[in-house]
C-alpha positions as CSV (number, residue, x, y, z in Angstrom):
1,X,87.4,158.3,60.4
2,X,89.0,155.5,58.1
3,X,88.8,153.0,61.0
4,X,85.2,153.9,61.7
5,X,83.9,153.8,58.1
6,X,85.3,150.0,57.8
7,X,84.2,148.9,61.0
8,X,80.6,150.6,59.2
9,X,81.2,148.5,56.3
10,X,81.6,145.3,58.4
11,X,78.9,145.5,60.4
12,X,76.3,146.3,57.8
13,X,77.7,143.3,56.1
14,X,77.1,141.0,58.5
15,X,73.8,142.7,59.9
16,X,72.4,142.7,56.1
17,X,72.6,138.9,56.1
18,X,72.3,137.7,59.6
19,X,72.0,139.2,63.5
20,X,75.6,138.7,64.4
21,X,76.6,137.8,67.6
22,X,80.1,137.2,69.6
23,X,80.8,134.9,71.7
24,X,83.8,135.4,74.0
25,X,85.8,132.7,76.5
26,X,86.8,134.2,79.1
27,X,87.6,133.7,83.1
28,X,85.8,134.7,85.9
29,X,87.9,138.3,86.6
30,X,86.6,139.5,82.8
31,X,83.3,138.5,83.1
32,X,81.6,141.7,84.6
33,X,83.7,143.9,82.6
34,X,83.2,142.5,79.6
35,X,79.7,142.2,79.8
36,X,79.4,145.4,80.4
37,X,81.2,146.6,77.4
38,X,79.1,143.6,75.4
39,X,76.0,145.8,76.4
40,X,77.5,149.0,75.1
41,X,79.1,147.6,71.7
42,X,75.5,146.5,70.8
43,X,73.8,149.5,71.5
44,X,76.0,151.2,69.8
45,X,76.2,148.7,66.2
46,X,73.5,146.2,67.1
47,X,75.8,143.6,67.6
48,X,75.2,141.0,70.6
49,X,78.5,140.0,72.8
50,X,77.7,137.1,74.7
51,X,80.5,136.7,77.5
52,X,80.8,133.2,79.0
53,X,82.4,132.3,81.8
54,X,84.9,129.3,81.6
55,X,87.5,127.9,83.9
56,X,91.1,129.3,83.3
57,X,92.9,125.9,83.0
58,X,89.7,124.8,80.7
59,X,89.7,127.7,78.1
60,X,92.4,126.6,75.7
61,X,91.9,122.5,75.8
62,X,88.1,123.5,75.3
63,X,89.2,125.8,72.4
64,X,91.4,123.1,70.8
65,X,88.4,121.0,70.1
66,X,86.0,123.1,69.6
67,X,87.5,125.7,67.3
68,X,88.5,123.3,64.5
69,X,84.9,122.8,63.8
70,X,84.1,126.4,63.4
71,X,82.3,126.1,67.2
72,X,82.7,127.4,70.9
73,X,84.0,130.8,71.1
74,X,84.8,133.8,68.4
75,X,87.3,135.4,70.8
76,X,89.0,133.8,74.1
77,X,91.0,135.5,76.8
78,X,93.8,133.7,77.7
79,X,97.7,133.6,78.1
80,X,99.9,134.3,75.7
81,X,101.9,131.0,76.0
82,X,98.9,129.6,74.3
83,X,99.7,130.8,70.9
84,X,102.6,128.9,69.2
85,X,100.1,125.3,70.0
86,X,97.2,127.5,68.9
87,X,98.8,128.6,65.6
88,X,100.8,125.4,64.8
89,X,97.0,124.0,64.8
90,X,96.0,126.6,62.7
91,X,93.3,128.1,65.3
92,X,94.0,131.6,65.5
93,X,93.6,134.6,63.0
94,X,96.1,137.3,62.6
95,X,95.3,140.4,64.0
96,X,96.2,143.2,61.0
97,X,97.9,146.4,61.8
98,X,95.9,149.2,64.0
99,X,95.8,152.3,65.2
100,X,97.3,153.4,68.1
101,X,99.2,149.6,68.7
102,X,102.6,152.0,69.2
103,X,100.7,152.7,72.9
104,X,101.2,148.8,73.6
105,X,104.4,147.6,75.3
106,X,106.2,146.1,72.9
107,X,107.3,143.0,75.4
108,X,103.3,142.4,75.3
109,X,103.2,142.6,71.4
110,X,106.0,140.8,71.1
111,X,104.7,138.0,74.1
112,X,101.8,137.3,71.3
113,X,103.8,137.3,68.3
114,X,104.5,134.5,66.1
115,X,106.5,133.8,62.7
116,X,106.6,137.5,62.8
117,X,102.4,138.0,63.2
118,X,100.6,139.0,65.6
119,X,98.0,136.7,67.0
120,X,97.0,138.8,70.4
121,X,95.4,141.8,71.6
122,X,97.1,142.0,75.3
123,X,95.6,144.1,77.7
124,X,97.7,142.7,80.7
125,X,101.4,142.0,82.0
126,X,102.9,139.9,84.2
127,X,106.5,140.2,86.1
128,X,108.5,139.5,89.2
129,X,110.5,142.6,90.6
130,X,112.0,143.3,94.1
131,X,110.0,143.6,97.0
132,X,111.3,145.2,100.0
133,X,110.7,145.7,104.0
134,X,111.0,149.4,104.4
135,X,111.5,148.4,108.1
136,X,114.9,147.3,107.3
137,X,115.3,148.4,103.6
138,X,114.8,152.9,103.6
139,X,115.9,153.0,99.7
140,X,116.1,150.1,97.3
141,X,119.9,148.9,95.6
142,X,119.9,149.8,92.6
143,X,122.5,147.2,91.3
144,X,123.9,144.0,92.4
145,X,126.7,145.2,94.2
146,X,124.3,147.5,96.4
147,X,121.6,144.6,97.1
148,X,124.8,142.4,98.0
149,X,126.0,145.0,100.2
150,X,122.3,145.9,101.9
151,X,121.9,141.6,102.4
152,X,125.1,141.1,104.1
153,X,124.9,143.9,106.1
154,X,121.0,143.3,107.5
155,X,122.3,139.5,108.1
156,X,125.2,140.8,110.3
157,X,123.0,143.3,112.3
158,X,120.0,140.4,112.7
159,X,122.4,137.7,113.0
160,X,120.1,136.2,110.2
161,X,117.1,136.1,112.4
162,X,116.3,138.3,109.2
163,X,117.5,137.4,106.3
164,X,119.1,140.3,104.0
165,X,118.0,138.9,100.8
166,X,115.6,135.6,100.0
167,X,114.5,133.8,96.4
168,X,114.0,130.6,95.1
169,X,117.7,130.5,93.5
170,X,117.3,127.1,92.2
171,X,114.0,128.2,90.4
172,X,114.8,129.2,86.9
173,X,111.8,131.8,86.6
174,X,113.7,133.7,89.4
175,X,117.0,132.6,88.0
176,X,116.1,134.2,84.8
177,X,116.8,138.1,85.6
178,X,120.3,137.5,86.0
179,X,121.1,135.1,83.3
180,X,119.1,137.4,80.6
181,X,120.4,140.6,82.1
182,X,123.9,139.3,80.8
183,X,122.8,138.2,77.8
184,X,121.4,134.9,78.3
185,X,118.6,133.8,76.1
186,X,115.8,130.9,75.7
187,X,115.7,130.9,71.8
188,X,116.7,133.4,69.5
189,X,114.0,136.2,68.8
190,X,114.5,136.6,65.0
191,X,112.0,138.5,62.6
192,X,110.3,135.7,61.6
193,X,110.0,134.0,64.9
194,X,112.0,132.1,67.6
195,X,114.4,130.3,66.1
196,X,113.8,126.9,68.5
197,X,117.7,125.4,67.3
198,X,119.5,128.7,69.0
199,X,119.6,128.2,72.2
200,X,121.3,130.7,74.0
201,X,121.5,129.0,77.8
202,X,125.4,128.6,77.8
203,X,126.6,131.5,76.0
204,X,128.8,133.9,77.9
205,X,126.4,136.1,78.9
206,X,123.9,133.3,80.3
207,X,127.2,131.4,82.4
208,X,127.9,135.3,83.6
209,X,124.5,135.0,85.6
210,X,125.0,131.6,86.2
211,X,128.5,132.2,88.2
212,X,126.4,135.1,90.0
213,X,123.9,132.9,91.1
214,X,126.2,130.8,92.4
215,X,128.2,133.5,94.1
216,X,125.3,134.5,96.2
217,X,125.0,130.9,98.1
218,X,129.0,131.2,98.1
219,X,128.9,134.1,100.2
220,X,125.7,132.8,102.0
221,X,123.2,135.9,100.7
222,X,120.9,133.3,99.5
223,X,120.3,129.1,101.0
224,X,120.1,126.7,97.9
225,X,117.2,125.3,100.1
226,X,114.6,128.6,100.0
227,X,111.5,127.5,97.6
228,X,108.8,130.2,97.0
229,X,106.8,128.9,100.3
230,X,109.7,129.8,102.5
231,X,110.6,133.1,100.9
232,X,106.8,134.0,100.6
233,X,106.4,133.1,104.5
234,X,109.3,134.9,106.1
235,X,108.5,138.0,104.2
236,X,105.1,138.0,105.7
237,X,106.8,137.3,109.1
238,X,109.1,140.1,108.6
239,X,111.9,138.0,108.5
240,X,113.3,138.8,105.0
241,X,114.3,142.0,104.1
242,X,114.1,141.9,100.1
243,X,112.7,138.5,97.9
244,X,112.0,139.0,94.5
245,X,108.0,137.6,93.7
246,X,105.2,139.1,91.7
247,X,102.2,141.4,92.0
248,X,99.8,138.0,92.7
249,X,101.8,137.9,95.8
250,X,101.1,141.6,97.6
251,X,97.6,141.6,98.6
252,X,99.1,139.1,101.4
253,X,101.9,141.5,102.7
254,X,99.8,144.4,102.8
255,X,97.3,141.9,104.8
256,X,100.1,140.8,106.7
257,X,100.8,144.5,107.6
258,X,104.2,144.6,106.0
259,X,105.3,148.5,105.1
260,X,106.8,147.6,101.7
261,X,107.9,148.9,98.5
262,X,108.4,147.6,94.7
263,X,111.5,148.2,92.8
264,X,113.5,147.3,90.1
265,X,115.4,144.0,90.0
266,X,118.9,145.7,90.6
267,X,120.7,146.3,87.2
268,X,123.8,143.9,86.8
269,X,126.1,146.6,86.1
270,X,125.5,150.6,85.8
271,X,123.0,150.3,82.4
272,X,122.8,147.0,82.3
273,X,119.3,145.7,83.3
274,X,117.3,142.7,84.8
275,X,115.7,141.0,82.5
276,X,112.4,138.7,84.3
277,X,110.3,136.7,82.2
278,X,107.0,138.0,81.3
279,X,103.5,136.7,81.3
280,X,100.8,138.4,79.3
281,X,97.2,138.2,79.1
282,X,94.7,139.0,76.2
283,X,92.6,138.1,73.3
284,X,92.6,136.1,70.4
285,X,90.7,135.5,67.7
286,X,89.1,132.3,66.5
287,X,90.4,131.3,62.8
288,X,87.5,129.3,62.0
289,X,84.9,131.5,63.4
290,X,82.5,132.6,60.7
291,X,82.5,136.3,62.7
292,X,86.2,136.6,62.7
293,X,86.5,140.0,60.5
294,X,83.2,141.2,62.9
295,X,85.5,139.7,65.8
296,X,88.6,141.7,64.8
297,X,87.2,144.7,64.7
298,X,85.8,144.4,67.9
299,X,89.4,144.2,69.5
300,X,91.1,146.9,67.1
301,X,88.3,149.7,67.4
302,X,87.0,149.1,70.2
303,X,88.8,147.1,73.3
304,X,92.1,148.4,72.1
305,X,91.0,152.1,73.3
306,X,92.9,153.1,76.0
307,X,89.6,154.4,77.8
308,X,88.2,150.4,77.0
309,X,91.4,149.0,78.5
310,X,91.6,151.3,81.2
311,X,88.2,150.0,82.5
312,X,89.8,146.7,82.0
313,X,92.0,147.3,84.5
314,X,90.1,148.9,87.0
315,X,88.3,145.6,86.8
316,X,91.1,143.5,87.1
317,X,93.6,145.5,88.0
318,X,96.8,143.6,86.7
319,X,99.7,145.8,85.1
320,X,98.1,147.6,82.0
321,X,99.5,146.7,78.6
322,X,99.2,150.2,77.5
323,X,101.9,152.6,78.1
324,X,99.1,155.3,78.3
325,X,96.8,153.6,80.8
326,X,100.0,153.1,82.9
327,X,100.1,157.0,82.9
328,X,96.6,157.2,84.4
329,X,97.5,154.9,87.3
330,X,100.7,155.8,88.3
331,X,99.9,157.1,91.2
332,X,99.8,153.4,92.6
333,X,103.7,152.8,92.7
334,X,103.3,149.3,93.0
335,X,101.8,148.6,89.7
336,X,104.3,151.3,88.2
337,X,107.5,149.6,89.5
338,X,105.7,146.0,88.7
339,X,104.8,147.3,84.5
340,X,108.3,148.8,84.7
341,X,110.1,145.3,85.5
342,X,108.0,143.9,82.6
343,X,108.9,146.1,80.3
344,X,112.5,145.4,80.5
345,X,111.7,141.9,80.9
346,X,111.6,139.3,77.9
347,X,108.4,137.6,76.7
348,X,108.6,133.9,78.1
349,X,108.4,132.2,74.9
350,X,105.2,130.8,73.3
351,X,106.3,127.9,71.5
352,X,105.8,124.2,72.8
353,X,109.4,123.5,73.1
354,X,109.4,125.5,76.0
355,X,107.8,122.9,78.2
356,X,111.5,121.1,77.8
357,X,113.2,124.1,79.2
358,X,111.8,124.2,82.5
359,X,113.4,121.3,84.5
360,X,116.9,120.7,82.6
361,X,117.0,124.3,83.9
362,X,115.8,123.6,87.4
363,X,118.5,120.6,87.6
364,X,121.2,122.7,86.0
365,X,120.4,125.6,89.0
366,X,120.4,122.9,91.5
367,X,123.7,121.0,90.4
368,X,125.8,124.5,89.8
369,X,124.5,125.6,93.5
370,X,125.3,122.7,95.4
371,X,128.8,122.2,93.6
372,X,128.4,119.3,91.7
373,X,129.2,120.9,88.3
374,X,130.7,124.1,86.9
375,X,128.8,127.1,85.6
376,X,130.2,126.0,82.1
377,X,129.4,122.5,82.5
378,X,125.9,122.7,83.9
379,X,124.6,125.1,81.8
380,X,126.3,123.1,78.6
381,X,124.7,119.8,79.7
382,X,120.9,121.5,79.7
383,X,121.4,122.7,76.8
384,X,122.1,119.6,75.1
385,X,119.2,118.0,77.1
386,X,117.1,120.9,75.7
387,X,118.0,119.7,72.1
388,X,117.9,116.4,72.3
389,X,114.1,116.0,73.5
390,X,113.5,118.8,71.2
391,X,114.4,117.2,68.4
């Protein structure tokens, strides 16, 4: 009743002055929906929603010029990497405390958090998990030692005409699992942010998955030379028995006629989990937006519902960011096993100094796997690389 009787007080604020309207960026998957729910928020407070339809890649450069002039849009959907560039510029509004927010994920609160704020509403997740061939695979490893077992044993039987176990090892987004599920880290999550100066890419934990990255190519469960495109194309040949790739990438192996199953990236150790990155979708709030307490409440009172965000996903149906709208589709294990992963999985961090990560992480993968350096000394070297074109 409290929540209702200050969205009341909002609106009649802004409709005793002006007609209100939003004006929400957004790609082409939201469009229907959230027109739709547009139509239904102004019939029921008389406040128009106009959804427009912009180009993924063009929403946040559009927004960075725009939005410092109080102009373009009052809300955008976008990606939660956005945020630390958003903020720093001083674009986006903190969204205040609401009801029901303990039904989010917290790796999807978290993924649009900054200096200890909250500058999202997500609504979606995004994260890589094993993806098996039940032809050759009848129940899924549960740790490392079982999926080493499983690969060896299906490259023995198939003499490697099917491969036990494929995945871009030299990649570090598919690196990552292992290396976090040690205790490997990016920068340190602290209360007040991510503390950019603690790096945690050659800590114990993180050269722990480093030296079991490179034990796989030792023992020859993975080639140093699989990229996504091979690993993507054997499984739809039925020529690999488990890869690890994300929900973008099933529609083609159920197309392909592949009889597979989604599981957990095998723990390390008993208890000890995978940790993938993850990617997370939602909506943010324009700072300079004249309707940004009218735009607020939009998200907290009414999008945030689980009934609005379960229509959001039958629209788009990516991994739900509620724990509660998971409970209404968990009858598709697929997007169960997929929301799962992500919820063990660490928010890939949202600051710019993350664009300095990627390839001194690539080269360190590439340089352990082939031999040319140690675990140690790799992982040691990126790191310094990280901080040096950091600072």
């Amino acid at each position: 009743m409290r929540k209702f009787l200050v969205l009341s007080m909002v609106l009649i604020t802004f409709l005793a002055f002006a007609q209100p309207k939003l004006v929400i960026w957004c790609s082409e998957k939201q469009v229907d929906i959230l027109q739709r729910l547009g139509e239904e928020f102004k019939a029921r407070y008389g406040v128009t929603v106009e959804v427009q339809y912009v180009n993924f890649p063009d929403i946040k450069p559009k927004f960075l010029t725009a939005a410092p002039e109080g102009q373009g849009a009052d809300i955008i959907v976008g990606a939660h990497d956005w945020v630390g560039e958003l903020v720093a510029n001083g674009l986006l509004e903190p969204i205040p405390s609401f009801a029901e927010r303990n039904q989010f994920f917290d790796s999807g609160l978290s993924a649009f958090s900054y200096g200890g704020r909250l500058y999202g509403l997500p609504y979606a997740l995004e994260a890589i998990a094993l993806i098996y061939n039940k032809d050759y695979v009848s129940k899924p490893p549960k740790t490392v030692e079982e999926m080493i077992k499983i690969a060896k044993q299906i490259d023995t039987e198939f003499a490697r005409d099917v491969r036990g176990l494929v995945f871009p090892v030299t990649t570090f987004y598919y690196a990552v699992p292992f290396i976090f599920g040690y205790g490997g880290y990016v920068f340190k999550d602290t209360p007040t942010g991510l503390n950019v100066k603690d790096i945690g890419l050659a800590n114990e934990g993180a050269i722990k998955g480093a030296k079991l990255i490179k034990r796989f190519v030792d023992e020859k469960i993975v080639d140093p030379a699989d990229n996504y495109q091979i690993m993507d194309s054997m499984f739809k040949e039925g020529k690999a028995a488990m890869i690890i790739n994300g929900p973008w990438a099933i529609k083609d192996y159920r197309d392909a006629g592949i009889d597979y199953g989604v599981a957990l990236i095998p723990d390390m150790e008993p208890g000890l989990v995978a940790k993938p990155f993850v990617g997370v979708q939602g909506f943010m709030v324009n700072s300079k937006s004249p309707n940004k307490l009218l735009a607020l409440e939009f998200l907290t009172n009414f999008i945030a519902k689980r009934d609005t965000m379960y229509r959001l996903y039958l629209a788009d149906p990516r991994l739900p960011a509620r724990k509660d709208v998971l409970e209404l589709v968990k009858d598709n294990p697929d997007v169960v096993a997929f929301t799962l992963s992500a919820g063990n999985g660490i928010p890939m961090p949202n600051v710019p100094q993350m664009g300095f990560v990627w390839g001194a992480m690539d080269d360190a993968l590439n340089l352990i796997v082939n031999g040319k350096a140690t675990p140690e000394e790799a992982m040691k070297n990126a790191v310094e690389r990280i901080k040096a074109q950091i600072q």
